[in-house]
ModelCIF file with pLDDT and N, C-alpha, C, O atoms, coordinates in Angstrom:
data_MODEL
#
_entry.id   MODEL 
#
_entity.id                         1 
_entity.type                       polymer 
_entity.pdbx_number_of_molecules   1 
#
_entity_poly.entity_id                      1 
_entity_poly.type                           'polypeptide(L)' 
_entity_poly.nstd_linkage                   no 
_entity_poly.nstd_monomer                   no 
_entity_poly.pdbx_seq_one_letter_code       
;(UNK)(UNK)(UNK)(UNK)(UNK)(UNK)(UNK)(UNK)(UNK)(UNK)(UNK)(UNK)(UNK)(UNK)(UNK)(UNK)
(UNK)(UNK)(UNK)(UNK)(UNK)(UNK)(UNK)(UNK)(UNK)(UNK)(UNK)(UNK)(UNK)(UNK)(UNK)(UNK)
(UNK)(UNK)(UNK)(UNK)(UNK)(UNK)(UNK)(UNK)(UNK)(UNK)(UNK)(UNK)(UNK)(UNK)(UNK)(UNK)
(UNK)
;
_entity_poly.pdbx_seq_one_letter_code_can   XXXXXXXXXXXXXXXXXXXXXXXXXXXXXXXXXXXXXXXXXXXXXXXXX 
_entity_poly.pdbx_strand_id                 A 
#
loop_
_entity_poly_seq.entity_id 
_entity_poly_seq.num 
_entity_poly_seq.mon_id 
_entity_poly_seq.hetero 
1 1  UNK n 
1 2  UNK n 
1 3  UNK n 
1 4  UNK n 
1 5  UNK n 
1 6  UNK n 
1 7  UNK n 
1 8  UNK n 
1 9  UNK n 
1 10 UNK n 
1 11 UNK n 
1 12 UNK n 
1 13 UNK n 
1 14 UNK n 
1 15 UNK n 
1 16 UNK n 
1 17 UNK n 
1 18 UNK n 
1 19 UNK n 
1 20 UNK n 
1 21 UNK n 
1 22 UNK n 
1 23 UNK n 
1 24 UNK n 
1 25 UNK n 
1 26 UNK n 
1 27 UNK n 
1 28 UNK n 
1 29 UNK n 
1 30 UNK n 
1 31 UNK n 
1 32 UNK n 
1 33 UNK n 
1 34 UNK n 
1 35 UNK n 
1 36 UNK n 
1 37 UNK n 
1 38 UNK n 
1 39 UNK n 
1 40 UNK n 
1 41 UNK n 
1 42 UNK n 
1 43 UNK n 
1 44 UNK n 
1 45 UNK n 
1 46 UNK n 
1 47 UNK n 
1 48 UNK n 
1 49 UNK n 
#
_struct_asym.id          A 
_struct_asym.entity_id   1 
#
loop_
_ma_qa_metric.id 
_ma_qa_metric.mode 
_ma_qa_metric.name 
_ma_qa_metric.software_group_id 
_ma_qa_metric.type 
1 global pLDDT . pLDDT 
2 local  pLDDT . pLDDT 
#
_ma_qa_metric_global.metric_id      1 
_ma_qa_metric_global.metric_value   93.18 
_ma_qa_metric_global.model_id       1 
_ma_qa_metric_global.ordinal_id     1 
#
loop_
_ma_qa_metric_local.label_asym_id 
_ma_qa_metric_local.label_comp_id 
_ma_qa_metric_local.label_seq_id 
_ma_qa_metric_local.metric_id 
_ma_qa_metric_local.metric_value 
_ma_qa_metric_local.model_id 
_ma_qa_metric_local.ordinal_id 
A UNK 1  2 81.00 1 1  
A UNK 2  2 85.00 1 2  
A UNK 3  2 88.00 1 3  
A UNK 4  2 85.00 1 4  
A UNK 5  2 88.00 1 5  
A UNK 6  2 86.00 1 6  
A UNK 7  2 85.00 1 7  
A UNK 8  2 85.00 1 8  
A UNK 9  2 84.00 1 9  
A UNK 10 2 88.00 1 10 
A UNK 11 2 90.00 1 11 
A UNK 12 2 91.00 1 12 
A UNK 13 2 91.00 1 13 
A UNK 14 2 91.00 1 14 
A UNK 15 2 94.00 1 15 
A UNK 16 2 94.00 1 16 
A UNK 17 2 94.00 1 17 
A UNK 18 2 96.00 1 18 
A UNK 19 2 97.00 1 19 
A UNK 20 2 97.00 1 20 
A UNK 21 2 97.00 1 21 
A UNK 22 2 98.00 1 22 
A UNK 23 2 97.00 1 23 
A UNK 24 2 96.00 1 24 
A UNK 25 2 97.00 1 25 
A UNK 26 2 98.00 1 26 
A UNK 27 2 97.00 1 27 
A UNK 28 2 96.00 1 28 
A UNK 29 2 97.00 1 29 
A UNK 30 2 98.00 1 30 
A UNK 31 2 97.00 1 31 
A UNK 32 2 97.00 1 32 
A UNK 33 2 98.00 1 33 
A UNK 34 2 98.00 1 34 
A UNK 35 2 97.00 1 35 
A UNK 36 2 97.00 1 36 
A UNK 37 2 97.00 1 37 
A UNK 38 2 97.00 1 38 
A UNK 39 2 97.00 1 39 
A UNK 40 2 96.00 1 40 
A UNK 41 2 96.00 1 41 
A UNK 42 2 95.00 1 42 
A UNK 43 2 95.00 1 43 
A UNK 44 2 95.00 1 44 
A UNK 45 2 95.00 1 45 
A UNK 46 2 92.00 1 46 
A UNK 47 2 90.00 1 47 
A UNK 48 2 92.00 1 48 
A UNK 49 2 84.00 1 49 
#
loop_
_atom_site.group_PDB 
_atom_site.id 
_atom_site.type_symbol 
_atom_site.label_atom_id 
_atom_site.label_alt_id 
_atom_site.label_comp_id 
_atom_site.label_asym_id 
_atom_site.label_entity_id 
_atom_site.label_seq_id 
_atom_site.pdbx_PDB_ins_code 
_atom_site.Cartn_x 
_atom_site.Cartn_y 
_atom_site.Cartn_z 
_atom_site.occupancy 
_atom_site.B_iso_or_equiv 
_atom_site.pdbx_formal_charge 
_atom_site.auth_seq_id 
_atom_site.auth_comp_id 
_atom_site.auth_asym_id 
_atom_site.auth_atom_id 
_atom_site.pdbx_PDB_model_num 
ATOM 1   N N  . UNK A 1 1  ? 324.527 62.937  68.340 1.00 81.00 ? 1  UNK A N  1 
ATOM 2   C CA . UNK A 1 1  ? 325.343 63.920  69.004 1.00 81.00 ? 1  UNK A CA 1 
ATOM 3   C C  . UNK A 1 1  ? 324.915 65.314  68.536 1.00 81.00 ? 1  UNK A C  1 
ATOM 4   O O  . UNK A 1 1  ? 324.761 65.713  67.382 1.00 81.00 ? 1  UNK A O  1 
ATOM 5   N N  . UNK A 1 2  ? 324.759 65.954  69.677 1.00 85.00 ? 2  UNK A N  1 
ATOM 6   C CA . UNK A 1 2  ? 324.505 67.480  69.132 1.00 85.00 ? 2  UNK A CA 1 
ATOM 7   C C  . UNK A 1 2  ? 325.478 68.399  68.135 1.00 85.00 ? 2  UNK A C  1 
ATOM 8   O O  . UNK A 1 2  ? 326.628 68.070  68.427 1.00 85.00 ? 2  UNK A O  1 
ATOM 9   N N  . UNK A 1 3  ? 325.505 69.184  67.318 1.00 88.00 ? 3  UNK A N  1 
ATOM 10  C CA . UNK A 1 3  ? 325.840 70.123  66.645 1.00 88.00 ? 3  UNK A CA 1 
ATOM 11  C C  . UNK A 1 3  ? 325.887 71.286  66.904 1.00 88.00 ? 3  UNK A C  1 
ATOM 12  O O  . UNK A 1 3  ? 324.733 71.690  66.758 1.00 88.00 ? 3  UNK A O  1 
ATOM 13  N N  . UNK A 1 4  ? 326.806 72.473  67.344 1.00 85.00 ? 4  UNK A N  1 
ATOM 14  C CA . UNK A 1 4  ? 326.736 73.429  67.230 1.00 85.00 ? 4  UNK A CA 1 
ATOM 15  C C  . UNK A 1 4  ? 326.896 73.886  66.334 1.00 85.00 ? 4  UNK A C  1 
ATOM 16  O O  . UNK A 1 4  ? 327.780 73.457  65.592 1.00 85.00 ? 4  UNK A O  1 
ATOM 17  N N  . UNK A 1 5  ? 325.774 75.453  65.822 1.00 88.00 ? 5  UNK A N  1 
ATOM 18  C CA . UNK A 1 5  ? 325.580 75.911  64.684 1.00 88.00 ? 5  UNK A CA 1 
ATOM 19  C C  . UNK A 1 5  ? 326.043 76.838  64.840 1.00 88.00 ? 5  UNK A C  1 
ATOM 20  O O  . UNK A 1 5  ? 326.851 77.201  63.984 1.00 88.00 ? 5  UNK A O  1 
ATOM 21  N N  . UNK A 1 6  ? 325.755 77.809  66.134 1.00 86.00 ? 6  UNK A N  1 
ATOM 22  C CA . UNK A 1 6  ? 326.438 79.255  66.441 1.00 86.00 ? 6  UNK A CA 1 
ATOM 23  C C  . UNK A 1 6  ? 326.624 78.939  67.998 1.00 86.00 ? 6  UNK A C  1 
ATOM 24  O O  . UNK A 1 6  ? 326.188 78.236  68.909 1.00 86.00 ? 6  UNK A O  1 
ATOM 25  N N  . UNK A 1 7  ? 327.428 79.786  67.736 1.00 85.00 ? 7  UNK A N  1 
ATOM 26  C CA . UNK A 1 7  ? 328.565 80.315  69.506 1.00 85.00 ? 7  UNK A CA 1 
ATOM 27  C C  . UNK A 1 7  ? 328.733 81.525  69.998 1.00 85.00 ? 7  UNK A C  1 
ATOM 28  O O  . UNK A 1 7  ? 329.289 82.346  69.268 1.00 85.00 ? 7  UNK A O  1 
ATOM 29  N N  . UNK A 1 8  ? 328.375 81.860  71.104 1.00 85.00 ? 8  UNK A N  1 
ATOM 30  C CA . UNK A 1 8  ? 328.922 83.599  71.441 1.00 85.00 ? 8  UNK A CA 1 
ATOM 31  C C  . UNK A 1 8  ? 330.255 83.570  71.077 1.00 85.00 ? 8  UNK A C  1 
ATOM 32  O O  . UNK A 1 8  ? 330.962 82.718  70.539 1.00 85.00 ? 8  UNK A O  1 
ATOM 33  N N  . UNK A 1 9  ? 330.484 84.958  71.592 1.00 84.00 ? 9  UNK A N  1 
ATOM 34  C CA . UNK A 1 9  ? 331.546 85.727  71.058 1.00 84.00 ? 9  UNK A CA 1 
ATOM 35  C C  . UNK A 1 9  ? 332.524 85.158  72.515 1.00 84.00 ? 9  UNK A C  1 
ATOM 36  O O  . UNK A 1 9  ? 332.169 84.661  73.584 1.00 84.00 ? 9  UNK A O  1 
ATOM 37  N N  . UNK A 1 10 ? 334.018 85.543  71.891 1.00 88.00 ? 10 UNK A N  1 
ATOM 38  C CA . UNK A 1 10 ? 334.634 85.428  72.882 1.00 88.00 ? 10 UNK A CA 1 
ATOM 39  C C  . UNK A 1 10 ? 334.459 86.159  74.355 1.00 88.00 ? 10 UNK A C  1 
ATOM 40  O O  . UNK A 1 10 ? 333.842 87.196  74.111 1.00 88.00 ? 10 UNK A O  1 
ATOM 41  N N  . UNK A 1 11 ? 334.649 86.108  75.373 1.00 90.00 ? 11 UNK A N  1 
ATOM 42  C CA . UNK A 1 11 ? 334.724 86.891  76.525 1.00 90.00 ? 11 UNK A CA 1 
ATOM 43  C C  . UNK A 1 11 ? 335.787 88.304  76.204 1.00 90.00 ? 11 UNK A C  1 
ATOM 44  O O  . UNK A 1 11 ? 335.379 89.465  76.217 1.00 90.00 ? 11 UNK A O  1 
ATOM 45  N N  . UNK A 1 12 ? 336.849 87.993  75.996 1.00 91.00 ? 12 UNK A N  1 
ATOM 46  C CA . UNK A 1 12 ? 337.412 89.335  75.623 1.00 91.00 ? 12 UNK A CA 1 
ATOM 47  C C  . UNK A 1 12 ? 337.021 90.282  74.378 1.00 91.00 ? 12 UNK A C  1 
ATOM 48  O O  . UNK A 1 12 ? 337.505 91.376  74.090 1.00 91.00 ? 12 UNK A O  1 
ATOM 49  N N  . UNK A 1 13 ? 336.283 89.751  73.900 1.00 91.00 ? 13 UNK A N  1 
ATOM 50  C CA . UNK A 1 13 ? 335.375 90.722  72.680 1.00 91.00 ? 13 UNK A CA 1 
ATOM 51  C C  . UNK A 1 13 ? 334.097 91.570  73.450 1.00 91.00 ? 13 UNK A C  1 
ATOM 52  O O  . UNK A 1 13 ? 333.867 92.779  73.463 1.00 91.00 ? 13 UNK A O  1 
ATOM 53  N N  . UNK A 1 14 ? 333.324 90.366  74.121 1.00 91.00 ? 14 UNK A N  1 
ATOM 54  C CA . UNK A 1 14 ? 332.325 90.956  74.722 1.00 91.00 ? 14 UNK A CA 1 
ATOM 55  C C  . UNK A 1 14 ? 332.901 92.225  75.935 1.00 91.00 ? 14 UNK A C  1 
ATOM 56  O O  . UNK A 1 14 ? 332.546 93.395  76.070 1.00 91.00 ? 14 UNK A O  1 
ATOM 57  N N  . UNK A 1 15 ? 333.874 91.434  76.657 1.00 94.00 ? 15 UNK A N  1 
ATOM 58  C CA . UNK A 1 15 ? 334.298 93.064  77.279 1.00 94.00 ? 15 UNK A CA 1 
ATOM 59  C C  . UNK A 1 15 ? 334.763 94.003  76.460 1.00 94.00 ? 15 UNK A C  1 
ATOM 60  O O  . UNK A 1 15 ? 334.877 95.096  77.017 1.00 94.00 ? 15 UNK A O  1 
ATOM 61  N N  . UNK A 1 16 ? 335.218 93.962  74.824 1.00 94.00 ? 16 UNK A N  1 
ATOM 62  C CA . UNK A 1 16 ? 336.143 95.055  74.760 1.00 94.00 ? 16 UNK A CA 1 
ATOM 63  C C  . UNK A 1 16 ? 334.584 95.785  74.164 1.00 94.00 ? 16 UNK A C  1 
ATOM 64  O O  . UNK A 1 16 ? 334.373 96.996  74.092 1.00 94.00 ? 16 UNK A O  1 
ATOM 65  N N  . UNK A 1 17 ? 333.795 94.891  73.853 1.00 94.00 ? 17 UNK A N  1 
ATOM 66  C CA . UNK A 1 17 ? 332.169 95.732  73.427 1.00 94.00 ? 17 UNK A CA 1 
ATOM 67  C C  . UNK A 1 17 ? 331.951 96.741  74.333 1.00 94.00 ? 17 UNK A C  1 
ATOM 68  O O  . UNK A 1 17 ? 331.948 97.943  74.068 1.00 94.00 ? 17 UNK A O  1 
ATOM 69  N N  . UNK A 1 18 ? 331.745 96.170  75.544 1.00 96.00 ? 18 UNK A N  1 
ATOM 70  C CA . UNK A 1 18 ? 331.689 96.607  76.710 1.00 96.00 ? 18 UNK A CA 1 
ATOM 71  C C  . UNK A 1 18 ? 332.133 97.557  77.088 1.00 96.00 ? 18 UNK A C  1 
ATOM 72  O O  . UNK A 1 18 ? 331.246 98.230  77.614 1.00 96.00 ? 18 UNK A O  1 
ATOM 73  N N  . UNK A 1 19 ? 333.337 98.159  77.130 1.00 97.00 ? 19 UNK A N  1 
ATOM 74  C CA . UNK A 1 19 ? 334.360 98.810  76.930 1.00 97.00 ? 19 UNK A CA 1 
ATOM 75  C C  . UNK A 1 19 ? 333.890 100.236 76.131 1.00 97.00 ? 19 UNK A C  1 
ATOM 76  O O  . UNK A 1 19 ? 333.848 101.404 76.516 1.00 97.00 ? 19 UNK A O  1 
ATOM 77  N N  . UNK A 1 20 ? 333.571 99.613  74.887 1.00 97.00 ? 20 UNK A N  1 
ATOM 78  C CA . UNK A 1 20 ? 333.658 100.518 74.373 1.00 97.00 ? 20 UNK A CA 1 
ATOM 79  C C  . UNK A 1 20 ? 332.156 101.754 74.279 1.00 97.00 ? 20 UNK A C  1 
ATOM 80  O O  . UNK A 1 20 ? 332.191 102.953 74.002 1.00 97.00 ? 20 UNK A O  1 
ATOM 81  N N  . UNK A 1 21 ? 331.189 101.050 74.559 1.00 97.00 ? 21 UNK A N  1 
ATOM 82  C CA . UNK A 1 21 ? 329.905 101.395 74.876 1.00 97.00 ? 21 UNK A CA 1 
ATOM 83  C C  . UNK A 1 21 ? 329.917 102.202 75.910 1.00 97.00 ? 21 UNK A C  1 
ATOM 84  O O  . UNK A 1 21 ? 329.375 103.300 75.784 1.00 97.00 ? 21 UNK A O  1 
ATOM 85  N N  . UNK A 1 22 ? 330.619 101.789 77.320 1.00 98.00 ? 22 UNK A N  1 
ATOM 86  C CA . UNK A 1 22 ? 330.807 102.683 78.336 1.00 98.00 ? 22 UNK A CA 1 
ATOM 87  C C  . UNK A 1 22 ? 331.024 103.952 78.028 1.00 98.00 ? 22 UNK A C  1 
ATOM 88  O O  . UNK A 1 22 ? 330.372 104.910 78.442 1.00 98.00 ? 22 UNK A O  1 
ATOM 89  N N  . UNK A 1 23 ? 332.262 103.983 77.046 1.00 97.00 ? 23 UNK A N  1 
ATOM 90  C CA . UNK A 1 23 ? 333.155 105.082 76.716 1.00 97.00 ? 23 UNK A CA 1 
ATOM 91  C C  . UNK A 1 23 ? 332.157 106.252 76.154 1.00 97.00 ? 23 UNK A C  1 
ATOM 92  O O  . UNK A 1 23 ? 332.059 107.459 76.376 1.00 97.00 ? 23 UNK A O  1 
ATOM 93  N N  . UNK A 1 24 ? 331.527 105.403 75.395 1.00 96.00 ? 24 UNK A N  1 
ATOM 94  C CA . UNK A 1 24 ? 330.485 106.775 74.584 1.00 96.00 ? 24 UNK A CA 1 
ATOM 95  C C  . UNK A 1 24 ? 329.510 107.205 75.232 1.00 96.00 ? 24 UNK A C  1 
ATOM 96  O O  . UNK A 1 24 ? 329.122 108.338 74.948 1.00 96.00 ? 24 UNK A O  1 
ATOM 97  N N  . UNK A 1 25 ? 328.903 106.553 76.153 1.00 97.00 ? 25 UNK A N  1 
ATOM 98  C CA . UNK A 1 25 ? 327.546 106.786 77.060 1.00 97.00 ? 25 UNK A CA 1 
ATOM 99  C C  . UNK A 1 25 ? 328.207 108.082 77.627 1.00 97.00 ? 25 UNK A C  1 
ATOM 100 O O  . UNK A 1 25 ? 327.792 109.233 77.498 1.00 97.00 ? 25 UNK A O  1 
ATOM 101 N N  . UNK A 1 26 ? 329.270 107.673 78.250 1.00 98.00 ? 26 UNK A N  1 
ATOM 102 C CA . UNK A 1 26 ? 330.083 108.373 79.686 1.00 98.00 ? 26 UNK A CA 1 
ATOM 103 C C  . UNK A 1 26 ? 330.740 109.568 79.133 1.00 98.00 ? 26 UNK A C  1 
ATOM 104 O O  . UNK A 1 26 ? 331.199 110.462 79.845 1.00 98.00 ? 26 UNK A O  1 
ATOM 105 N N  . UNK A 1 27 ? 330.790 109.559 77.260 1.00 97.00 ? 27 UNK A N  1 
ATOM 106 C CA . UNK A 1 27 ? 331.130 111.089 76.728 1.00 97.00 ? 27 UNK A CA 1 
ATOM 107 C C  . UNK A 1 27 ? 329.850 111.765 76.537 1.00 97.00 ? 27 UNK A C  1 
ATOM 108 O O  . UNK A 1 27 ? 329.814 112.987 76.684 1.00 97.00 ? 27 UNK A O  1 
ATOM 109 N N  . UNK A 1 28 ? 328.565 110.973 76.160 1.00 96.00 ? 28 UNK A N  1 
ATOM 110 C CA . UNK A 1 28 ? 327.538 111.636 75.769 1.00 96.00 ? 28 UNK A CA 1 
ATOM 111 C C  . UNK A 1 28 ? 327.184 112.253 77.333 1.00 96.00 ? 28 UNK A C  1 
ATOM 112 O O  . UNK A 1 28 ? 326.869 113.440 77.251 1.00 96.00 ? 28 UNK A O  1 
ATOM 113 N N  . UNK A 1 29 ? 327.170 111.946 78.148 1.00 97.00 ? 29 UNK A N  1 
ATOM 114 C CA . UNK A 1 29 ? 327.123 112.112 79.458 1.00 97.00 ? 29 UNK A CA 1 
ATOM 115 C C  . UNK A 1 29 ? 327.382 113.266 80.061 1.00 97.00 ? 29 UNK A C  1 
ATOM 116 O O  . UNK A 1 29 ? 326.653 114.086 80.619 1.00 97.00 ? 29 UNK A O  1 
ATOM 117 N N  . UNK A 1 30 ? 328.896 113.193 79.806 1.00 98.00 ? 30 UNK A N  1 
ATOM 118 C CA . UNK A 1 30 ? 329.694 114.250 80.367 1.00 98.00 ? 30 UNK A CA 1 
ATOM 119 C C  . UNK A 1 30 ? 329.503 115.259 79.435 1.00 98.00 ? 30 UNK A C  1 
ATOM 120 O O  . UNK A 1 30 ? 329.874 116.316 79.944 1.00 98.00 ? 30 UNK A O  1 
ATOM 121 N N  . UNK A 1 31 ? 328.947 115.481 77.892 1.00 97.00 ? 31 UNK A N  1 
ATOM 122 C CA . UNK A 1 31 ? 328.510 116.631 76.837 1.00 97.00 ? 31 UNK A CA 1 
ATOM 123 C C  . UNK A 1 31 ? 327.445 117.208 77.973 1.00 97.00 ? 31 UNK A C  1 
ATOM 124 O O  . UNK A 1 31 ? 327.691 118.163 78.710 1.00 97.00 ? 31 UNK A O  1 
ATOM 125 N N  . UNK A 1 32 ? 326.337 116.520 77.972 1.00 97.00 ? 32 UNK A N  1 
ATOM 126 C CA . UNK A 1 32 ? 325.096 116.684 78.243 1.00 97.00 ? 32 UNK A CA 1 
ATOM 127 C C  . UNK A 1 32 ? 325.299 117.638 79.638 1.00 97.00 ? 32 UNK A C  1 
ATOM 128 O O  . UNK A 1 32 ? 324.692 118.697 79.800 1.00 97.00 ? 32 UNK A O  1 
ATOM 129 N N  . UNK A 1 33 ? 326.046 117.196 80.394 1.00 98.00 ? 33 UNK A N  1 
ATOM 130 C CA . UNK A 1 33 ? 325.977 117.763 82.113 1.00 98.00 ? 33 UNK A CA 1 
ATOM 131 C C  . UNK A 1 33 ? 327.119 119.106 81.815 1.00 98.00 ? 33 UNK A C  1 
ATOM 132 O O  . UNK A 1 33 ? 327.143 120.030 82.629 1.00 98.00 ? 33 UNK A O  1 
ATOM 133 N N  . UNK A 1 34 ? 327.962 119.124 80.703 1.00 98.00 ? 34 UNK A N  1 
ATOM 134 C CA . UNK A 1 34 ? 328.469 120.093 80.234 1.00 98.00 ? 34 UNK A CA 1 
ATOM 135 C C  . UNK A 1 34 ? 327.676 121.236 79.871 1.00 98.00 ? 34 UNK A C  1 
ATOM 136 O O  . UNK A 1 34 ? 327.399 122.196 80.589 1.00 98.00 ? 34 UNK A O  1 
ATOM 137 N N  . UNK A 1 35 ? 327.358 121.037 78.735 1.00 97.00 ? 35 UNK A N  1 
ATOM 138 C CA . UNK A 1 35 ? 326.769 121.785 77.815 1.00 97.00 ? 35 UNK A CA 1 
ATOM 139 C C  . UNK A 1 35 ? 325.075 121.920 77.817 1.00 97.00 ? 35 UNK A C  1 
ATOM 140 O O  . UNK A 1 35 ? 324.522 122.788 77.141 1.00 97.00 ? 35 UNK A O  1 
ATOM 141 N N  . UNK A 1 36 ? 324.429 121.100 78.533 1.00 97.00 ? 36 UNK A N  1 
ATOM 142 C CA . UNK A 1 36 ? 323.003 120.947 78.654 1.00 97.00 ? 36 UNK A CA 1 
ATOM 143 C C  . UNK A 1 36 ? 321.829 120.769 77.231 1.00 97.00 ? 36 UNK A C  1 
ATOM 144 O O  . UNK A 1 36 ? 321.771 119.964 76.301 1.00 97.00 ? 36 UNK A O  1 
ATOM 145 N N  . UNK A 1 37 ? 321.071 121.848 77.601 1.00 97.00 ? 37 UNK A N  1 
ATOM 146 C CA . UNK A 1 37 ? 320.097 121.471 76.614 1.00 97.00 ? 37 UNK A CA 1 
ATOM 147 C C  . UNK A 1 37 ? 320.978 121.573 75.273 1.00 97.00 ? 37 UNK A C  1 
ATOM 148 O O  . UNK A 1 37 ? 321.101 120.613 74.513 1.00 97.00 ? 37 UNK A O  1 
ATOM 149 N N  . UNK A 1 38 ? 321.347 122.342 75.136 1.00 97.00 ? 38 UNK A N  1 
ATOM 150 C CA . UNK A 1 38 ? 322.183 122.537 73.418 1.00 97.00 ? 38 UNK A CA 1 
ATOM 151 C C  . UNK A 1 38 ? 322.773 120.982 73.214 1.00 97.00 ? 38 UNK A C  1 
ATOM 152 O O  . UNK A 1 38 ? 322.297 120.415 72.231 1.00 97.00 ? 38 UNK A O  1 
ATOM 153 N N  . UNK A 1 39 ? 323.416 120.467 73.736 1.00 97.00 ? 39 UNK A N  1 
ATOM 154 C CA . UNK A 1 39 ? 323.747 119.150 73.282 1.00 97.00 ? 39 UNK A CA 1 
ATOM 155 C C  . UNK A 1 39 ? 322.952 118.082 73.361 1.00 97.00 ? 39 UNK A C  1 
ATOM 156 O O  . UNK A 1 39 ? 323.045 117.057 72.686 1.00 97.00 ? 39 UNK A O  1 
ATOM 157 N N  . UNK A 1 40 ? 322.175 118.324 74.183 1.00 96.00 ? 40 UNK A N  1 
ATOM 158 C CA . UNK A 1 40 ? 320.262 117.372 73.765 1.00 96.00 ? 40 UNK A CA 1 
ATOM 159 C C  . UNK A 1 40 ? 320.284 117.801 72.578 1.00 96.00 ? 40 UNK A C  1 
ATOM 160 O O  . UNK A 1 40 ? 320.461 116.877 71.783 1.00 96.00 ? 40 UNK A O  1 
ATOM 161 N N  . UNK A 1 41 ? 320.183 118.789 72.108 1.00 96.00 ? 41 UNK A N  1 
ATOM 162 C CA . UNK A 1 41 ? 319.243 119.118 70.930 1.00 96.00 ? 41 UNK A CA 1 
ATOM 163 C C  . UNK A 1 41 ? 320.164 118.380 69.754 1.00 96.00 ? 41 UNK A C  1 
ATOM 164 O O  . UNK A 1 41 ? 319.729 117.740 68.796 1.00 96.00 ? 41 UNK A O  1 
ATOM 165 N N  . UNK A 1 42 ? 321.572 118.646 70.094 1.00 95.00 ? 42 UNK A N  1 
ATOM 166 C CA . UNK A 1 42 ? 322.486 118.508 68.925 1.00 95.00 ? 42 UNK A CA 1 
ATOM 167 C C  . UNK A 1 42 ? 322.249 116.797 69.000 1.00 95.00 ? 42 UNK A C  1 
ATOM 168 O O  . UNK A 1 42 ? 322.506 116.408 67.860 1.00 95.00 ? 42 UNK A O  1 
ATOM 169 N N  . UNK A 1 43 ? 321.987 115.975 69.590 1.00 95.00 ? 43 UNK A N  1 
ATOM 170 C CA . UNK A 1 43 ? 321.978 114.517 69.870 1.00 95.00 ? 43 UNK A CA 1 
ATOM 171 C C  . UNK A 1 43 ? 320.663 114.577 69.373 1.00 95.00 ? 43 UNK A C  1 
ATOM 172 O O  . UNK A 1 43 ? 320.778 114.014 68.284 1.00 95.00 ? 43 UNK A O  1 
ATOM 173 N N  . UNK A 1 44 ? 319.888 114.795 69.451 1.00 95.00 ? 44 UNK A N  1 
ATOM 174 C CA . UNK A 1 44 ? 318.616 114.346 69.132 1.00 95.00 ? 44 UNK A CA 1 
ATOM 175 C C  . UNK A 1 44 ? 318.526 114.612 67.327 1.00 95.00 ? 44 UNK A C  1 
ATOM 176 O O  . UNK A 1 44 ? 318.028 113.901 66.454 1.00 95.00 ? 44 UNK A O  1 
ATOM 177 N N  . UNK A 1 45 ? 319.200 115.880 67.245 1.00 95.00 ? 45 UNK A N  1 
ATOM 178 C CA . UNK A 1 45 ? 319.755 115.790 65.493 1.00 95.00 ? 45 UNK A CA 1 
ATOM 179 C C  . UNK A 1 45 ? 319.980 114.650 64.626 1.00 95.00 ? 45 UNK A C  1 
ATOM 180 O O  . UNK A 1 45 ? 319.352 114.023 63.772 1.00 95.00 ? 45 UNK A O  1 
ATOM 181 N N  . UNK A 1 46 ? 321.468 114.616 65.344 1.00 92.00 ? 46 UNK A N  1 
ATOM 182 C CA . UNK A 1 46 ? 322.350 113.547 64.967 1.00 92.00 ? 46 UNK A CA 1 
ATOM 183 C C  . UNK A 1 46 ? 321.483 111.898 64.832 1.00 92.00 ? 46 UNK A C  1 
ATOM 184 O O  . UNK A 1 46 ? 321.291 111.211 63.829 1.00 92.00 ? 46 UNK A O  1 
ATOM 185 N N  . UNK A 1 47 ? 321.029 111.615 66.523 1.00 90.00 ? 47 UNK A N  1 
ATOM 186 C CA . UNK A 1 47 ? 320.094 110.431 66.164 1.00 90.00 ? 47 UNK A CA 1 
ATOM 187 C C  . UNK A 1 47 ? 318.737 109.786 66.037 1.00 90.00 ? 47 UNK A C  1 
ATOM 188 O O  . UNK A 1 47 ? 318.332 108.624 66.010 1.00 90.00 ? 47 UNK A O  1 
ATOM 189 N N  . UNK A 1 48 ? 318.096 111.189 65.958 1.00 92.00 ? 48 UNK A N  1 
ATOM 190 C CA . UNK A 1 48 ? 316.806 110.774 65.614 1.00 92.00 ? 48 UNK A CA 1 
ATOM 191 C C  . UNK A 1 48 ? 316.306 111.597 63.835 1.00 92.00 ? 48 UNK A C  1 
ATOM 192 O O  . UNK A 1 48 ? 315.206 111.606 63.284 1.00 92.00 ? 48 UNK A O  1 
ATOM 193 N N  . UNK A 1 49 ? 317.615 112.179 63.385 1.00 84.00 ? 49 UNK A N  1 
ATOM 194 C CA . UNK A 1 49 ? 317.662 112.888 62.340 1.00 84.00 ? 49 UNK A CA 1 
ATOM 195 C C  . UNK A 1 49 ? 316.312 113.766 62.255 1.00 84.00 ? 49 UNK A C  1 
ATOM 196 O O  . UNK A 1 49 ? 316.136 114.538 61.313 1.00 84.00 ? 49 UNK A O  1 
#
């Protein structure tokens, strides 16, 4: 008989991942179309140090 060793995550985890990923894209987003190049630059700071 087979064994499971590992399992995904629940469905309501993976959406609240989901969820929450949206949220930041869709702020970095709305900075960017805000504020333009200055908040490129400030992002590219932050994550490419």
């Amino acid at each position: 008989m087979a064994k499971w060793l590992k399992r995904g995550a629940d469905s309501a985890i993976v959406a609240e991942g989901d969820r929450q990923v949206r949220y930041t894209v869709e702020g970095l987003l709305a900075d960017i179309a805000a504020r333009g190049d200055a908040a490129v630059r400030e992002l590219s700071v932050k994550f490419d140090k």
